[in-house]
gemmi code that builds the backbone of each chain (N, CA, C; Angstrom):
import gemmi

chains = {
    "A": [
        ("UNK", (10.520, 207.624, 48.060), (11.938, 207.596, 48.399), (12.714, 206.910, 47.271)),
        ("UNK", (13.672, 207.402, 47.268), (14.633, 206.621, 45.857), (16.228, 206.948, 45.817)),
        ("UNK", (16.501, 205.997, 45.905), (18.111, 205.738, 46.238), (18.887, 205.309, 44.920)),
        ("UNK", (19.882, 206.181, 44.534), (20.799, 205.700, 43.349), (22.200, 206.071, 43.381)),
        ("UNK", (22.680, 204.396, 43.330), (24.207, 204.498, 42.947), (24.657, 204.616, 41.571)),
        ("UNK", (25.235, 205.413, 41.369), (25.532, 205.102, 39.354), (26.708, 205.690, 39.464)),
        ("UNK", (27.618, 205.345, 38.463), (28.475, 205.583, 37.715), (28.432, 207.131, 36.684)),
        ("UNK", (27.411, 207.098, 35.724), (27.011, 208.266, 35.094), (26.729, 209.614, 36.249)),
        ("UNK", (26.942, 210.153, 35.384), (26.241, 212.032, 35.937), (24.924, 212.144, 35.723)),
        ("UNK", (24.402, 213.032, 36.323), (23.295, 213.010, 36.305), (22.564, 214.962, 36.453)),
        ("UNK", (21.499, 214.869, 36.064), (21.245, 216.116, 35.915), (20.350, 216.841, 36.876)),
        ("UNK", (20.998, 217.722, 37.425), (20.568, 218.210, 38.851), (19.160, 218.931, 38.192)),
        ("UNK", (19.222, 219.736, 37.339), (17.904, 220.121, 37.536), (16.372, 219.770, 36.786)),
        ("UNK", (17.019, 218.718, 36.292), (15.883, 217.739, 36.085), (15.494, 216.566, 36.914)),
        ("UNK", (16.698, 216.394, 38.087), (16.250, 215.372, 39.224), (15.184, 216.145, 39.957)),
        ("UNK", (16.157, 217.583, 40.384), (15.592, 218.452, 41.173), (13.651, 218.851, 40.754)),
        ("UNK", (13.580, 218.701, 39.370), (12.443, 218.892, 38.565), (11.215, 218.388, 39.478)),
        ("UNK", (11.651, 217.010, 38.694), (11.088, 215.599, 38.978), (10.284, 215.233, 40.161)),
        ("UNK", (12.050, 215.679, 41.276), (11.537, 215.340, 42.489), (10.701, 216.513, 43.049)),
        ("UNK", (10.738, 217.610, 42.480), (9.849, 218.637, 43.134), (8.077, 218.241, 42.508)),
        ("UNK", (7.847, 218.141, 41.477), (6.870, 217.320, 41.009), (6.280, 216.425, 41.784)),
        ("UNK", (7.070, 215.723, 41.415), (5.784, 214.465, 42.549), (5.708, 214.489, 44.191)),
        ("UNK", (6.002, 215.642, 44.716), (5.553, 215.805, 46.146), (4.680, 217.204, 46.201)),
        ("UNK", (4.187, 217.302, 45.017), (3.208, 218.583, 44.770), (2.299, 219.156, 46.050)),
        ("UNK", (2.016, 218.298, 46.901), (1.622, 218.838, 48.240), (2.797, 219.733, 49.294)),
        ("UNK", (3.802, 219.340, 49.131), (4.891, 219.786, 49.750), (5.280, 221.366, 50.252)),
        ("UNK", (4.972, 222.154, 50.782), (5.565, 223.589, 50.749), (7.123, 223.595, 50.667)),
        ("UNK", (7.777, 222.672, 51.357), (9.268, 223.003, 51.237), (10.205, 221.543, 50.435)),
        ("UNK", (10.984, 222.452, 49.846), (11.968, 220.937, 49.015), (13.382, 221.482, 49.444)),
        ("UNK", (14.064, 220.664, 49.732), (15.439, 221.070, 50.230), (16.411, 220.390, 48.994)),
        ("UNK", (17.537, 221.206, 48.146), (18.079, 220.072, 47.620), (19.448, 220.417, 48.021)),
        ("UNK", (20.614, 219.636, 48.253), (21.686, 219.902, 48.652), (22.677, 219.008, 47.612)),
        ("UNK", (24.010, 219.681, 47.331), (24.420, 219.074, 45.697), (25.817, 218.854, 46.055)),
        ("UNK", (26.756, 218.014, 46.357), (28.347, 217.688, 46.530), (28.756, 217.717, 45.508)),
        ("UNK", (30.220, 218.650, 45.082), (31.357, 218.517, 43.883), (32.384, 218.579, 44.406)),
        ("UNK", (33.129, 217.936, 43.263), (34.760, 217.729, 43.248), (35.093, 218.844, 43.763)),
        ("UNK", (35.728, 219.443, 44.766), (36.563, 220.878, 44.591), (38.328, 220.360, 44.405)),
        ("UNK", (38.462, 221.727, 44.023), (39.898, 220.995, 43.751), (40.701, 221.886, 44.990)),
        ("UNK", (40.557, 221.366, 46.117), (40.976, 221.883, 47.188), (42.671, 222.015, 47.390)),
        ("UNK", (43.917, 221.789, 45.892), (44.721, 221.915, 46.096), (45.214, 223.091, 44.823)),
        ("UNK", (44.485, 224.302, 44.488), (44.466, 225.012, 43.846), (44.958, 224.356, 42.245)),
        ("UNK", (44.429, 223.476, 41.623), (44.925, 223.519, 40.483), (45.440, 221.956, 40.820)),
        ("UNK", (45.809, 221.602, 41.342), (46.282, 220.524, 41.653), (45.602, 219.109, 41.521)),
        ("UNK", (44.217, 218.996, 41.371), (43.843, 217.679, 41.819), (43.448, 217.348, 40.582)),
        ("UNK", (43.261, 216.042, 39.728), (43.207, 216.087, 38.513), (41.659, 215.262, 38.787)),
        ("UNK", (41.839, 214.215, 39.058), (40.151, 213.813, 39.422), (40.289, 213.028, 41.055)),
        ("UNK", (39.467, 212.644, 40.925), (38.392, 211.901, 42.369), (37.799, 210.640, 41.707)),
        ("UNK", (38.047, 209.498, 42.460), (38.172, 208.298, 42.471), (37.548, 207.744, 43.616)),
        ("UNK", (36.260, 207.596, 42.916), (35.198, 206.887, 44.475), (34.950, 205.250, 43.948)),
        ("UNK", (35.293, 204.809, 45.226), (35.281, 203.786, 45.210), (34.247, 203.196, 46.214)),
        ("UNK", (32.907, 202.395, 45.779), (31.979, 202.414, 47.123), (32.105, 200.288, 47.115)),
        ("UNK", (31.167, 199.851, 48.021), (30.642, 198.826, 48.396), (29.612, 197.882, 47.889)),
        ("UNK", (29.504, 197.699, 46.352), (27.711, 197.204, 46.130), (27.227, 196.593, 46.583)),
        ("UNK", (26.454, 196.168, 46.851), (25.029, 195.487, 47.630), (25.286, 196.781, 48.858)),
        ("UNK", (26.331, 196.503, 49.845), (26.115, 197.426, 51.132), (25.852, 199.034, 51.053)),
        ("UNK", (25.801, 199.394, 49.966), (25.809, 200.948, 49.489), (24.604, 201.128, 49.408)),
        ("UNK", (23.635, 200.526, 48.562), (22.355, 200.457, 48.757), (21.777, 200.728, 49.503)),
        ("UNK", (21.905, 199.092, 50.706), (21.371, 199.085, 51.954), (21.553, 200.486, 52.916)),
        ("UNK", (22.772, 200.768, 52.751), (23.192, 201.790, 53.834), (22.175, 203.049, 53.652)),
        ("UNK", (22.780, 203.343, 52.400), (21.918, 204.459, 51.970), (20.005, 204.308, 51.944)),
        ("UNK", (19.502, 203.664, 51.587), (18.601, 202.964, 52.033), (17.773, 203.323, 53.513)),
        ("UNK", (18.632, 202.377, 54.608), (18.618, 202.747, 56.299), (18.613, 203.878, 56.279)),
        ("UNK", (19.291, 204.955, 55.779), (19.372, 206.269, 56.400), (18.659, 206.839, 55.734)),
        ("UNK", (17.889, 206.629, 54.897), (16.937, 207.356, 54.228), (15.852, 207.293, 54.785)),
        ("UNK", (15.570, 206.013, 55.519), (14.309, 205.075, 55.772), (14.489, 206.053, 57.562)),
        ("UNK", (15.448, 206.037, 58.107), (15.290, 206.509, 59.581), (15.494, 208.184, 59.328)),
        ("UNK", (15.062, 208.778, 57.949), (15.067, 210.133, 57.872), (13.936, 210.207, 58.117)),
        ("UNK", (12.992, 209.190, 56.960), (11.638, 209.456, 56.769), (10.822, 209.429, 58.130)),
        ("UNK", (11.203, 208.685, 58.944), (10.559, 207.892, 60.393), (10.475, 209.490, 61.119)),
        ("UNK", (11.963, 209.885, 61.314), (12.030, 211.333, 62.471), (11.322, 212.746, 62.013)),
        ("UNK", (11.561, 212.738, 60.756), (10.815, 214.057, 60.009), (9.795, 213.718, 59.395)),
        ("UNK", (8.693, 214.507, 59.716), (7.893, 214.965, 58.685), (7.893, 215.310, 57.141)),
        ("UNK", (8.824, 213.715, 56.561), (8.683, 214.076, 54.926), (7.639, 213.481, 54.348)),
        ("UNK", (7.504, 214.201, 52.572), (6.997, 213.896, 51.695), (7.748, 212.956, 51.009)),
        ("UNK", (9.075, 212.964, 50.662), (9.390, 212.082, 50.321), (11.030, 212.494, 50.411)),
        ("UNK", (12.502, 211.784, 49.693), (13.309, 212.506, 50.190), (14.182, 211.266, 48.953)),
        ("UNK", (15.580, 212.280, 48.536), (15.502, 211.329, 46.921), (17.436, 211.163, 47.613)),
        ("UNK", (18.159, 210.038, 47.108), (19.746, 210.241, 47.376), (19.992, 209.515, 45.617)),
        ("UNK", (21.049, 210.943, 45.854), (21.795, 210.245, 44.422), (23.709, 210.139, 44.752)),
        ("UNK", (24.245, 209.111, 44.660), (26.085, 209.099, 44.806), (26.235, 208.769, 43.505)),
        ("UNK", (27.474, 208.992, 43.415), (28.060, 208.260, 42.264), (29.437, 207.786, 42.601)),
        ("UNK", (29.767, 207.207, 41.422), (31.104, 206.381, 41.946), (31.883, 206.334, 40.575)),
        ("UNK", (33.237, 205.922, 40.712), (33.860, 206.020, 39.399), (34.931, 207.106, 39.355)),
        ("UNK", (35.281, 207.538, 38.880), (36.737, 208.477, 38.405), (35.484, 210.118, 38.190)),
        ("UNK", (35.706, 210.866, 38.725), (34.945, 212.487, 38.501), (36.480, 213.387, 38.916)),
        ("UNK", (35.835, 214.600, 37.558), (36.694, 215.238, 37.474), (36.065, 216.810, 38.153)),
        ("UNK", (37.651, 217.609, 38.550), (36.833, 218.368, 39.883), (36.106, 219.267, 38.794)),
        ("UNK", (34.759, 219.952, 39.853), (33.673, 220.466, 39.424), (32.201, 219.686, 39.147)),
        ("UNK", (33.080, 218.523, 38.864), (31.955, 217.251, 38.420), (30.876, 217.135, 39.718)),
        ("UNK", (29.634, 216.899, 39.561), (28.727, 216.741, 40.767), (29.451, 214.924, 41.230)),
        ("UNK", (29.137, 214.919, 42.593), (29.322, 213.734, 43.137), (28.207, 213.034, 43.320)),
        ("UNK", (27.210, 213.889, 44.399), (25.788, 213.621, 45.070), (25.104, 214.496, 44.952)),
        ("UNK", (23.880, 213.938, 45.114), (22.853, 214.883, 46.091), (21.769, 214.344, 46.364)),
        ("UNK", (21.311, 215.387, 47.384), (19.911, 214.631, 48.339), (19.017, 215.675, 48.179)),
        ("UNK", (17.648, 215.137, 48.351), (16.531, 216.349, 48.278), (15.414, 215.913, 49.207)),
        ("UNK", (14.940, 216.310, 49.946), (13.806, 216.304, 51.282), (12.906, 217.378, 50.843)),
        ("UNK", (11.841, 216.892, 50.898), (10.566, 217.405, 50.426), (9.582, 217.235, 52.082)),
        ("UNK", (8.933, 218.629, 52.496), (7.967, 218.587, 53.728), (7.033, 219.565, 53.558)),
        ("UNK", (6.428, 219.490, 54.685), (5.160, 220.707, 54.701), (5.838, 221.870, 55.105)),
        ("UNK", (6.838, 222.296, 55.918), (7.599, 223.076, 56.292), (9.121, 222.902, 55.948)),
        ("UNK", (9.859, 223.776, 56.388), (11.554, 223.913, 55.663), (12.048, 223.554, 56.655)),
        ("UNK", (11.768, 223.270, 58.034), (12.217, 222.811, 59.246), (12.881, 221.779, 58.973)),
        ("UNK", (11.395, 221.031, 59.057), (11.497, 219.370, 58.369), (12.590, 219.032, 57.217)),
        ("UNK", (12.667, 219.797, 56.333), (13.091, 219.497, 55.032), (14.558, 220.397, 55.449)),
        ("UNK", (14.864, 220.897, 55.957), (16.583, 221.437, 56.363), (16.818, 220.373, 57.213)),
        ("UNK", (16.165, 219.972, 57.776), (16.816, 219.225, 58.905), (17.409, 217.946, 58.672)),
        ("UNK", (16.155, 216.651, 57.399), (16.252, 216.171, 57.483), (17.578, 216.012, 56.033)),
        ("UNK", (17.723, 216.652, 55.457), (18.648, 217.112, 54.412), (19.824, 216.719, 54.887)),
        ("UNK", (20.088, 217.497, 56.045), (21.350, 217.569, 57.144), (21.710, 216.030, 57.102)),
        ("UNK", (21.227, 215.373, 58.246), (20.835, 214.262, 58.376), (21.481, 213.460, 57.550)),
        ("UNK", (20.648, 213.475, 56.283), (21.253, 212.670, 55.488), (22.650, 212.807, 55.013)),
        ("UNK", (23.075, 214.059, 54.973), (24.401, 214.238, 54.499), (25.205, 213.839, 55.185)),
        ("UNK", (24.954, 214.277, 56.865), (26.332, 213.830, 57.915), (26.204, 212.225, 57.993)),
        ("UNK", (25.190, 211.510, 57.710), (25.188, 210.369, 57.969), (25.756, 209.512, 56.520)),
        ("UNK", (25.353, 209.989, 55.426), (26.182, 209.363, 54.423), (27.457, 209.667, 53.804)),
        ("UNK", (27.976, 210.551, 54.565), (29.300, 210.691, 54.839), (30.309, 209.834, 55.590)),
        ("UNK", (29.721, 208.906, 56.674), (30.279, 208.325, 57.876), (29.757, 206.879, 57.440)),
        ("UNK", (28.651, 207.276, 57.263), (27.720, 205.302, 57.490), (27.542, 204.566, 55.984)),
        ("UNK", (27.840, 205.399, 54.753), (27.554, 204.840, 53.739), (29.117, 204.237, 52.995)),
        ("UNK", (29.144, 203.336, 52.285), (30.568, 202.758, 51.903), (31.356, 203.209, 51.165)),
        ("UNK", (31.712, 204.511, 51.005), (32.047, 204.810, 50.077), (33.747, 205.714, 50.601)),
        ("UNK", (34.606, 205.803, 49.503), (35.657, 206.194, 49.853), (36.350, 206.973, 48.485)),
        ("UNK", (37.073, 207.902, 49.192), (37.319, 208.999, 48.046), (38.702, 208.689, 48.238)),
        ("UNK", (39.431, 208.871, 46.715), (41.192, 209.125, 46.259), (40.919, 209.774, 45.723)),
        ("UNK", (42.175, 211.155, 45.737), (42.383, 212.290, 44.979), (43.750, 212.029, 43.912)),
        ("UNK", (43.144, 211.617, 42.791), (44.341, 211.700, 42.089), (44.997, 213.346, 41.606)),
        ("UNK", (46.546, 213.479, 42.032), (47.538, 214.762, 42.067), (47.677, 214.449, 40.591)),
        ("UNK", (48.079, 216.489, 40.406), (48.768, 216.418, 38.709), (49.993, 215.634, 39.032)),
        ("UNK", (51.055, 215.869, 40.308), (52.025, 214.868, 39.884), (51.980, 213.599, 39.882)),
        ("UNK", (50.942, 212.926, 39.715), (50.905, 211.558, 39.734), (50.555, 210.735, 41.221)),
        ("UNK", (50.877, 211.696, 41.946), (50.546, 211.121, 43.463), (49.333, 210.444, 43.416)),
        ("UNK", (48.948, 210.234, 44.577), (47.383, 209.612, 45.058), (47.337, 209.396, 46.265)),
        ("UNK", (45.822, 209.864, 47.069), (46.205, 210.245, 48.390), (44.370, 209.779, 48.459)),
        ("UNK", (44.182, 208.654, 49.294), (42.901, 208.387, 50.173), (42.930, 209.667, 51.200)),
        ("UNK", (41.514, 209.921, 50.986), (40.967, 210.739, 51.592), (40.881, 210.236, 53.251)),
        ("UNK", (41.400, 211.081, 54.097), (40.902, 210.662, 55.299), (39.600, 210.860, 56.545)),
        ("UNK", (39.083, 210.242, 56.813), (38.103, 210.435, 57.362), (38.069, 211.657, 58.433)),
        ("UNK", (37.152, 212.876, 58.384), (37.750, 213.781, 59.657), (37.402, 213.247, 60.595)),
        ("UNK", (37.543, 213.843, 61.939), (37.165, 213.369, 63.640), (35.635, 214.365, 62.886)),
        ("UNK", (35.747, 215.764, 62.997), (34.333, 216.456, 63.058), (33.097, 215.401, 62.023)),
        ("UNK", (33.605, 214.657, 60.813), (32.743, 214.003, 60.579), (31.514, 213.044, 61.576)),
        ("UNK", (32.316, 212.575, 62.112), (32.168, 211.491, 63.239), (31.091, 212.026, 64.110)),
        ("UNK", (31.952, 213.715, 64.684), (31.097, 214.162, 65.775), (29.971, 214.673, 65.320)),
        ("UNK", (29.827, 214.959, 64.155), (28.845, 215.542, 63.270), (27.507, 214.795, 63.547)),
        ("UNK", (27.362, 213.026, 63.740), (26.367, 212.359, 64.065), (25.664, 212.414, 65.070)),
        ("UNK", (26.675, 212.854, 66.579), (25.788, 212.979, 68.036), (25.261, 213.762, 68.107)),
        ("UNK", (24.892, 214.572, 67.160), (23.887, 215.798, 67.405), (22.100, 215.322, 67.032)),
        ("UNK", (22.646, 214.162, 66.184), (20.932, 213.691, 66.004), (20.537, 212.113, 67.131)),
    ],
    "B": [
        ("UNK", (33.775, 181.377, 53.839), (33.540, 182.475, 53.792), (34.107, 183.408, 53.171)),
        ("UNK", (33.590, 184.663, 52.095), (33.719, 185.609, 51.337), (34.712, 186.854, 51.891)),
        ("UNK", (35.633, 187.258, 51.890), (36.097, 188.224, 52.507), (36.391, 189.269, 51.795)),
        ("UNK", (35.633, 190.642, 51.500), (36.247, 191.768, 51.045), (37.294, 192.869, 51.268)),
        ("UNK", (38.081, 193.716, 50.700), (38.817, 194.493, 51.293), (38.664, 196.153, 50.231)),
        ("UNK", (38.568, 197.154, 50.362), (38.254, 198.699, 50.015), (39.111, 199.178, 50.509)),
        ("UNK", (39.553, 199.948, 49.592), (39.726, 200.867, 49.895), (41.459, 200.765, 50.042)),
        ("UNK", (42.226, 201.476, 50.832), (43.942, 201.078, 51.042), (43.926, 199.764, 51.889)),
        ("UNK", (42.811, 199.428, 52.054), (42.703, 198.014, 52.593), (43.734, 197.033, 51.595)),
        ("UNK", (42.416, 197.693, 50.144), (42.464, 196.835, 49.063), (44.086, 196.714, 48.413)),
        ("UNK", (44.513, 197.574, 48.433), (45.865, 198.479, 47.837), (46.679, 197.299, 48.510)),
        ("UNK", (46.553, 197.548, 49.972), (47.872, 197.174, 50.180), (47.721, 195.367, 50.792)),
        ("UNK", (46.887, 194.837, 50.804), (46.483, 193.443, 50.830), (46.726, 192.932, 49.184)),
        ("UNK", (46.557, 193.825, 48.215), (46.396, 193.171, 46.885), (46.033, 192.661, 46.125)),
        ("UNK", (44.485, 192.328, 47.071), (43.426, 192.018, 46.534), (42.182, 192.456, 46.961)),
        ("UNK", (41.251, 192.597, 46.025), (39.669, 193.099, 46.543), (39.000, 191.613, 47.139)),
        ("UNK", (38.583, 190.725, 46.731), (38.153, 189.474, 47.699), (39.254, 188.313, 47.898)),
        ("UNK", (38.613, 187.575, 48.289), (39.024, 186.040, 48.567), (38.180, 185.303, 49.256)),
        ("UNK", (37.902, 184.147, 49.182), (37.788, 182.900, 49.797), (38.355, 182.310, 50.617)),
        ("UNK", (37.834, 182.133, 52.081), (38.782, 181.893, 53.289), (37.998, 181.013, 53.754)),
        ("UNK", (38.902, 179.587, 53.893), (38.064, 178.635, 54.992), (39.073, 179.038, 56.308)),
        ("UNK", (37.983, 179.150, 57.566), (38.453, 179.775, 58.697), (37.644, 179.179, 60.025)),
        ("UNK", (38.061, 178.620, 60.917), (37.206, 178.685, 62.238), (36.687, 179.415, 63.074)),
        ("UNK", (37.655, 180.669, 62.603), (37.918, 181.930, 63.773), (36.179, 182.048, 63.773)),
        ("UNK", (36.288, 182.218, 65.550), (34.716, 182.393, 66.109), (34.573, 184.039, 66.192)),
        ("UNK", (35.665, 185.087, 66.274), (34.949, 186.507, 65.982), (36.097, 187.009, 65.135)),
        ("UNK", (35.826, 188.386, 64.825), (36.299, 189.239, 63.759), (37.663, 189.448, 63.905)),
        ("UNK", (38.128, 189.680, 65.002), (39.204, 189.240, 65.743), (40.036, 188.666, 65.492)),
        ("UNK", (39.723, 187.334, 66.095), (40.585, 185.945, 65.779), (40.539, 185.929, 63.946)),
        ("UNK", (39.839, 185.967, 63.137), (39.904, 185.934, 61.634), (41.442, 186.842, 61.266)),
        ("UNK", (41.091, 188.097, 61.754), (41.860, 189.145, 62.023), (43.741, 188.404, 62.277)),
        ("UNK", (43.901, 188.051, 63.435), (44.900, 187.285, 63.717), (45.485, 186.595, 62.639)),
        ("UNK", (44.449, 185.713, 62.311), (44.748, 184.258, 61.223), (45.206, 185.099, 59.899)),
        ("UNK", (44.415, 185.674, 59.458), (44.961, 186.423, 58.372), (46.291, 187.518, 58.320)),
        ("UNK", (46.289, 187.871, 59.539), (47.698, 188.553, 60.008), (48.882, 187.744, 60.082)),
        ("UNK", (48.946, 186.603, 60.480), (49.910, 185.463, 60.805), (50.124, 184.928, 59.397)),
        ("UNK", (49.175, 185.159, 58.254), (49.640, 184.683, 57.234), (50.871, 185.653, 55.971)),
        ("UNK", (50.731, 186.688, 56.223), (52.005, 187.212, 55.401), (52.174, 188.600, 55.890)),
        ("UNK", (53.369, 189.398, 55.490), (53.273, 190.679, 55.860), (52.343, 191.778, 55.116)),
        ("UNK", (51.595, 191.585, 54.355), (50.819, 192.126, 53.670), (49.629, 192.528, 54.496)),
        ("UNK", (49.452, 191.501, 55.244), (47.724, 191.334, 55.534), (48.387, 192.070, 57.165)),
        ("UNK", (49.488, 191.651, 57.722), (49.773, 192.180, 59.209), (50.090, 193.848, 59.334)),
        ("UNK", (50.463, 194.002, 57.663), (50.670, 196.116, 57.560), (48.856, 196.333, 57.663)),
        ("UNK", (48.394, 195.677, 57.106), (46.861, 196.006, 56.539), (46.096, 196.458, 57.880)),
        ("UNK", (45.924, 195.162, 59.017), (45.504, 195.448, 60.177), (46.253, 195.672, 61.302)),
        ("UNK", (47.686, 196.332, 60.985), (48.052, 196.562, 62.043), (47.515, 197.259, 63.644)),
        ("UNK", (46.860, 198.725, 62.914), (45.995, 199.446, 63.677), (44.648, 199.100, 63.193)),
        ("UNK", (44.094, 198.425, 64.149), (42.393, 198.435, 64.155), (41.997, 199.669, 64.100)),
        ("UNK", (42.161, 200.471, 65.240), (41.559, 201.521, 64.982), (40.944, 202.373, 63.700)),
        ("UNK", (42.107, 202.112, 62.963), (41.775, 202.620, 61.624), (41.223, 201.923, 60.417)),
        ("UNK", (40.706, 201.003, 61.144), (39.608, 199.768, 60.478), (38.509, 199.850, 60.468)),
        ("UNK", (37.365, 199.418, 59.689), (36.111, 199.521, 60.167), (35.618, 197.549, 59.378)),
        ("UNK", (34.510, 197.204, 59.626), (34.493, 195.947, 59.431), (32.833, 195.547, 59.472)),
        ("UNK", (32.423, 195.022, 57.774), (31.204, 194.931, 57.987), (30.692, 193.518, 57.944)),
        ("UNK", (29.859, 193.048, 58.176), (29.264, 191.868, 58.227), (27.984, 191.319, 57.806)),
        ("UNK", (28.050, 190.581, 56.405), (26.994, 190.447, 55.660), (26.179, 191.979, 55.471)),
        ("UNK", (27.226, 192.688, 55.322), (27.124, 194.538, 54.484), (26.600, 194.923, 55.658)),
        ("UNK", (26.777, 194.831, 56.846), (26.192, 195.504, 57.892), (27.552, 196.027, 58.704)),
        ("UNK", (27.598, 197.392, 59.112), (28.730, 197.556, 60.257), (28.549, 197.156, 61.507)),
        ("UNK", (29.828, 196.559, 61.680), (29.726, 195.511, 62.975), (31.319, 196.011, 63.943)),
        ("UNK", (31.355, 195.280, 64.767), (33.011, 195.519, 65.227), (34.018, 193.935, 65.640)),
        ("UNK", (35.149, 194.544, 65.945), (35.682, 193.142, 65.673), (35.356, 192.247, 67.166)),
        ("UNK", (34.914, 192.767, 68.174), (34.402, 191.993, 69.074), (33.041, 190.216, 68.241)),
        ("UNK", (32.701, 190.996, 67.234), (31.532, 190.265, 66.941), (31.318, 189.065, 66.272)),
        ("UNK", (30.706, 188.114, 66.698), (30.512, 186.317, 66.297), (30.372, 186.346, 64.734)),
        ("UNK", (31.361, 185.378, 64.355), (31.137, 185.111, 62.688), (30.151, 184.082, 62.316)),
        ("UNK", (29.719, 183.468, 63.720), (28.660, 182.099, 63.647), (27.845, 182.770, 62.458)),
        ("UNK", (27.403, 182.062, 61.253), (26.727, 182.164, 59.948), (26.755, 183.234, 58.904)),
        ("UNK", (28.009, 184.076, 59.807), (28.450, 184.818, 58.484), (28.989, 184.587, 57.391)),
        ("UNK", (28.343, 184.955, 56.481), (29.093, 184.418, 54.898), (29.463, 185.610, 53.993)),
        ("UNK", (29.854, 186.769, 53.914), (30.754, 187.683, 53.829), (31.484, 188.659, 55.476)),
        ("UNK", (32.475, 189.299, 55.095), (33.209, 189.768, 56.098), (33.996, 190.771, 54.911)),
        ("UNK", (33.332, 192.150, 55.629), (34.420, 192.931, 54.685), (35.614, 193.965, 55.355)),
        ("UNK", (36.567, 194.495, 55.335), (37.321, 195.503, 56.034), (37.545, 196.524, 55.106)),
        ("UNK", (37.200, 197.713, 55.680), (38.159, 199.233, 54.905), (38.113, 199.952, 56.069)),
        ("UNK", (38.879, 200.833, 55.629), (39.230, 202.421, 56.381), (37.726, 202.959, 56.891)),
        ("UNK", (37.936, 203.904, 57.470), (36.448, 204.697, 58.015), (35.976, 205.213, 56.274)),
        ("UNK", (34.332, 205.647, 56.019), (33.968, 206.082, 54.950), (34.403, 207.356, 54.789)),
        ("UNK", (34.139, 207.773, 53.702), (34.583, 209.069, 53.627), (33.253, 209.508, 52.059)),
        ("UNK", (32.031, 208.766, 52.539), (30.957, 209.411, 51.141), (30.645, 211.031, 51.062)),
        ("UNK", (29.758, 211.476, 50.444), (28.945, 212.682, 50.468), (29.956, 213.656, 49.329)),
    ],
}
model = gemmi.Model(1)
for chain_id, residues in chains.items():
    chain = gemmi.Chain(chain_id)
    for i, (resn, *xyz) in enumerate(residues, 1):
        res = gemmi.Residue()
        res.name, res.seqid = resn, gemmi.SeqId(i, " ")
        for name, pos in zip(("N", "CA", "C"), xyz):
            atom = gemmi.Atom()
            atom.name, atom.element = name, gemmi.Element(name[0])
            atom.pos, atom.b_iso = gemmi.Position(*pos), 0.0
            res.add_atom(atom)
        chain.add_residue(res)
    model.add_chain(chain)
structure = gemmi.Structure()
structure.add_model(model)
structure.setup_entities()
């Protein structure tokens, strides 16, 4: 298991590599990848994450640790980042490695709806006009958790 | 005790920490004390609801005892992934 907050970018398909590598027993690897979109056609100039240190860790951490417990993984990798990203730029990603794709979709999920809600982190969209607008938390985020 | 703030917490309080000597026995009453001290901090927590509040980096709520807490942080709900 391996948890990273950074600042830098990072390279999906040499994480993706890596982490497919060392769970060589594995039949299924799930990797799932978050980017900037620029959900105001042209409009958003970057994304401004701002997280929690020490508690970002931990969080991410816990929810990795109560992935591993419910599913059947091999192992299961989180990457965030934080800092000013410009749209297109990768944000995250997670990868779950199992004997089956069950396991490894599921617990993928999991991690995403939960480090969306439970991990410290908070997004501003800086506008071409100069605006700036915190991201708000949805309700479906929220409800997104009672399903596990 | 250590107190953090994230997020439009941070924005509109004006600062990311501080140092607070405080009695307040839950999250609450801290809550109050720091509200009663300027209009800054009383826009900040006006609506709880739209608060979230962790404790020694753990999420907690404002019902909860500060007995040996030595950070206390507040922001908005997360918004990672």
């Amino acid at each position: 298991m391996r948890i990273a907050v950074q600042e830098a970018p990072f390279e999906l398909g040499a994480e993706s590599d890596a982490f497919a590598a060392g769970v060589a027993g594995a039949g299924a690897v799930v990797t799932f990848t978050g980017v900037v979109r620029d959900a105001d056609l042209g409009g958003l100039v970057a994304m401004e994450i701002e997280h929690y240190p020490g508690m970002t860790e931990k969080a991410l951490t816990a929810i990795a640790e109560e992935a591993m417990r419910r599913w059947s993984l091999a192992d299961a990798l989180v990457i965030h980042r934080h800092g000013r990203l410009a749209p297109g730029e990768r944000i995250m990603m997670v990868a779950t490695a199992a004997r089956h794709r069950k396991d490894a979709f599921e617990a993928a999920e999991y991690l995403m709806d939960y480090l969306k809600s439970r991990a410290p982190f908070w997004k501003k969209e800086i506008l071409s006009g100069g605006s700036a607008d915190w991201v708000a938390a949805k309700d479906a985020d929220e409800d997104a958790l009672k399903r596990w | 005790m250590e107190i953090l703030y994230f997020a439009w917490v941070r924005e509109r309080i004006g600062l990311p920490r501080e140092r607070v000597e405080t009695s307040a026995a839950t999250v609450a009453e801290l809550v109050a004390e720091l509200s009663a001290r300027e209009e800054r901090y009383a826009a900040a927590f006006a609506d709880l609801s739209a608060l979230r509040v962790a404790l020694d980096q753990e999420l907690s709520d404002f019902d909860a005892p500060l007995e040996g807490v030595r950070e206390v942080a507040f922001f908005p709900p997360m918004t990672g992934g």
